[in-house]
C-alpha positions in Angstrom: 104.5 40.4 372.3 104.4 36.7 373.2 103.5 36.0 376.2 100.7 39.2 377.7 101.8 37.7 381.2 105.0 39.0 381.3 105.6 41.9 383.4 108.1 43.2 380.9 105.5 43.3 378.2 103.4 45.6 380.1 106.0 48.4 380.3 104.1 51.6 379.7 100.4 50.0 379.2 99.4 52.0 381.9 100.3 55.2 379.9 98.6 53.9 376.9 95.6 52.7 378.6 95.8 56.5 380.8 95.7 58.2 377.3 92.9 55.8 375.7 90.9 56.2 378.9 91.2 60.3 378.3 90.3 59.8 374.2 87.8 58.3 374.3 86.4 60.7 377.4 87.1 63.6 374.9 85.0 62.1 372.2 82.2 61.3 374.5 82.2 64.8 375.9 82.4 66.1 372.5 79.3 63.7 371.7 77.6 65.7 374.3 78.2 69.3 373.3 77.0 68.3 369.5 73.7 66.5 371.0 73.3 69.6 373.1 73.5 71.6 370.2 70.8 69.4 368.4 68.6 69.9 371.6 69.0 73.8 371.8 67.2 73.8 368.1 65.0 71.5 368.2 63.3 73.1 371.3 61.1 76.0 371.5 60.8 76.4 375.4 63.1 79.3 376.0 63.5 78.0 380.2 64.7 75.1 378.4 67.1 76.4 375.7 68.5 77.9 378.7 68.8 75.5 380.9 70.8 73.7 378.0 72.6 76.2 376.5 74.1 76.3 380.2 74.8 72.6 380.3 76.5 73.1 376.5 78.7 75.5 378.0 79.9 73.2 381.0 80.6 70.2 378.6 82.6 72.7 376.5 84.5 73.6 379.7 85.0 70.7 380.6 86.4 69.5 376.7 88.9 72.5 377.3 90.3 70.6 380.7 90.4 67.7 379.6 92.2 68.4 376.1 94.5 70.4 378.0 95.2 67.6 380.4 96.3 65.4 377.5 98.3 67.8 375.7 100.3 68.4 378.8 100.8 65.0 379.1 101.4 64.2 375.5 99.1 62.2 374.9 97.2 64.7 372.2 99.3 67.1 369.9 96.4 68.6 367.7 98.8 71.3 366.5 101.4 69.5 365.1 101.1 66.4 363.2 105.0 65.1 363.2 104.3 64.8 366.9 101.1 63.7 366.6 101.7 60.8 364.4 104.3 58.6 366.2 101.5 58.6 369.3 99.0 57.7 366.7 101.6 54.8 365.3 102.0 53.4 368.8 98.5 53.3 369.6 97.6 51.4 366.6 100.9 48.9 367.0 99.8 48.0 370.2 96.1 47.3 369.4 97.5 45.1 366.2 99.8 43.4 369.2 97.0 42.9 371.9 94.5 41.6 368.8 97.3 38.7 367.9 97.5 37.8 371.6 96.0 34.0 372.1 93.7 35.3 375.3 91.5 32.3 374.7 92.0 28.5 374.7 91.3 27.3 371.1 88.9 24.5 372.3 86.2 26.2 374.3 84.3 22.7 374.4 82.8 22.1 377.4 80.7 18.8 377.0 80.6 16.4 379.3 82.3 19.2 382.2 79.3 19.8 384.0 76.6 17.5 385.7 73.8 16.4 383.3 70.3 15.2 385.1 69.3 11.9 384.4 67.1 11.0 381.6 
């Protein structure tokens, strides 16, 4: 990828940012359901325990969705790894390709650009 400005280099970014966008939702969600966890026993206020044991639940529900969601859409393939593995491949190419991209200009001096007050 030379030039990130070219519309043909962006062919399918919008499925690979889609699937990135849904990882790292998963992990967050799964971050929640561990933290609940820790919460549950670490409190000894059974309204609470409750109250998050529910919550627990929901975030589990809602790991279900959205794992679902990205199997259907082949973006996650947890039961098979010769599937899994090209996504994985593709993901990391296209990071190593969007890290090599020159985004920035290579002199980021900006003396003498802006208006200095008189000394």
């Amino acid at each position: 990828m030379e030039d990130y400005l070219d519309p043909r280099n962006a062919e399918g970014m919008p499925n690979l940012a889609d699937s990135a966008f849904a990882m790292d939702f998963l992990l967050g969600i799964k971050t929640g359901i561990r933290n609940y966890g820790f919460a549950i026993t670490e409190t000894a206020n059974p309204e609470l325990r409750r109250m998050l044991h529910k919550q627990m639940e929901s975030a589990i529900d809602l790991h279900t969705e959205v794992s679902n969601l990205m199997i259907k859409k082949g973006w996650l393939n947890p039961h098979n790894l010769k599937e899994q593995f090209p996504v994985d491949l593709k993901s990391a190419e296209t990071a190593i390709q969007i890290s090599e991209l020159k985004l920035f200009p290579s002199d980021t001096d900006r003396l003498g650009m802006f208006a200095t007050p008189n000394k």
